[in-house]
N, C-alpha and C positions, 0 to 999 in steps of 0.2 A: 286681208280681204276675205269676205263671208264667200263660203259658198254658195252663190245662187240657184245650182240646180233642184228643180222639183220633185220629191221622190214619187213615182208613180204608186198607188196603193194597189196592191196585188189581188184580183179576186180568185177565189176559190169558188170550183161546183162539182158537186159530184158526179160521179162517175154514171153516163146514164146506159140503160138497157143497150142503144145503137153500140157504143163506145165497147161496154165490155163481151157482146157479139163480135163485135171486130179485135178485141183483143185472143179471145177465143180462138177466131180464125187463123189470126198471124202465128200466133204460138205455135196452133199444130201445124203449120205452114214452115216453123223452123224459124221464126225471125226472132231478134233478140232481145231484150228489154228496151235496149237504147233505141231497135228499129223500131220498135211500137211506138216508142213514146214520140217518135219523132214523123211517124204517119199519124198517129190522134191530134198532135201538137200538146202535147202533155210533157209532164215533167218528166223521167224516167223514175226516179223516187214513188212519184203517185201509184204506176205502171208495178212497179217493183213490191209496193203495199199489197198493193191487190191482189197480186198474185202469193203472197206470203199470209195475206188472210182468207182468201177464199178458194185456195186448189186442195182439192185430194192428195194431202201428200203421203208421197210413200218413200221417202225420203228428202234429210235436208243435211246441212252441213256438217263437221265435225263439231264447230265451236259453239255451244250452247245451241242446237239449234238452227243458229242463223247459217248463212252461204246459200249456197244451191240449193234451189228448189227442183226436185225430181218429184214431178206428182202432176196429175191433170186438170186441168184449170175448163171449171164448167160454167159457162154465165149466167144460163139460169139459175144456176143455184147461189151464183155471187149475187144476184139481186134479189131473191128473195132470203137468205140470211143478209142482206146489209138494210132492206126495205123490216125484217124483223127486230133487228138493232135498232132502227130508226124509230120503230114503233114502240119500243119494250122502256129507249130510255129516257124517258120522261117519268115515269114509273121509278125510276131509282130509287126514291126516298123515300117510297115505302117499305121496303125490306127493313129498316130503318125499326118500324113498328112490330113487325112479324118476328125479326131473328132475335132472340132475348141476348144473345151473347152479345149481337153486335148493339144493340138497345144499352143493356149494362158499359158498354165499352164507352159508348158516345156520351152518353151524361155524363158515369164517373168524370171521364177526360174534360170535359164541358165544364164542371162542377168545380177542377182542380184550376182552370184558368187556359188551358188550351185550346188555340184556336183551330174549326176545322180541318186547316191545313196542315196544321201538326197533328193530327188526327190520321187526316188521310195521309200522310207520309210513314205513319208509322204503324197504321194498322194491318198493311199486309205481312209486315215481320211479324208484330206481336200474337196476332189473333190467323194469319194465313187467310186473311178474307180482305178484301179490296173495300172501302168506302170511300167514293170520290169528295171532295169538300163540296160542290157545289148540292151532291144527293144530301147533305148533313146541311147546308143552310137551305133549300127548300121542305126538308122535314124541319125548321126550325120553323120560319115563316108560315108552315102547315100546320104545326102543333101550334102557335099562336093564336091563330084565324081558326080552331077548335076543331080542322079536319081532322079523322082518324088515319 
């Protein structure tokens, strides 16, 4: 017998200005991951991002980094570093032109049969710099159509 249940499709949206105001508050208020996420109605994961990419920290875990976050969590400045990200990455794939190291990396790679994604898997070990695939097939599609 088929399962007939219909999967709901999940949407995602970002975190707006009202939301991370009010995560702000709870916080210095003492509430906990789980309590926020579950006054936003957000996931606690989202809740737990957020605050691992945009507090001041001044300390975090033992293990690499990750655990506790000990640091202050400011909104305005979560929305304007995540509204700067938002702005910056589309622009990815032109570094692409600028950085000759990373320029040399992608063709050679390109030239031997490698696909972006094995590209970008393997160029933050080789070279210690990040190329996403998707910034390596819009400089491709942009080198084609004769952008610089």
């Amino acid at each position: 017998m088929k399962n007939t249940t219909k999967k709901t499709q999940r949407t995602y949206s970002h975190l707006s200005q009202n939301e991370r105001d009010r995560i702000d508050i709870l916080r210095s208020q003492g509430y906990s991951i789980v309590d926020v996420a579950k006054v936003l109605g957000r996931d606690h994961g989202t809740i737990s991002r957020e605050l691992i990419k945009y507090s001041r920290v001044i300390k975090r875990g033992k293990k690499n980094g990750e655990g506790r976050i000990v640091g202050k969590y400011d909104a305005n400045l979560a929305s304007h570093k995540a509204y700067v990200k938002k702005k910056y990455a589309r622009f990815d794939w032109k570094k692409i032109n600028y950085d000759l190291v990373i320029l040399e990396y992608v063709t050679s790679h390109l030239e031997i049969g490698w696909s972006p994604s094995d590209i970008n898997s393997r160029s933050k070990k080789e070279l210690n710099k990040h190329i996403s695939k998707t910034a390596i097939y819009e400089w491709l599609r942009a080198d084609w159509r004769g952008q610089p």
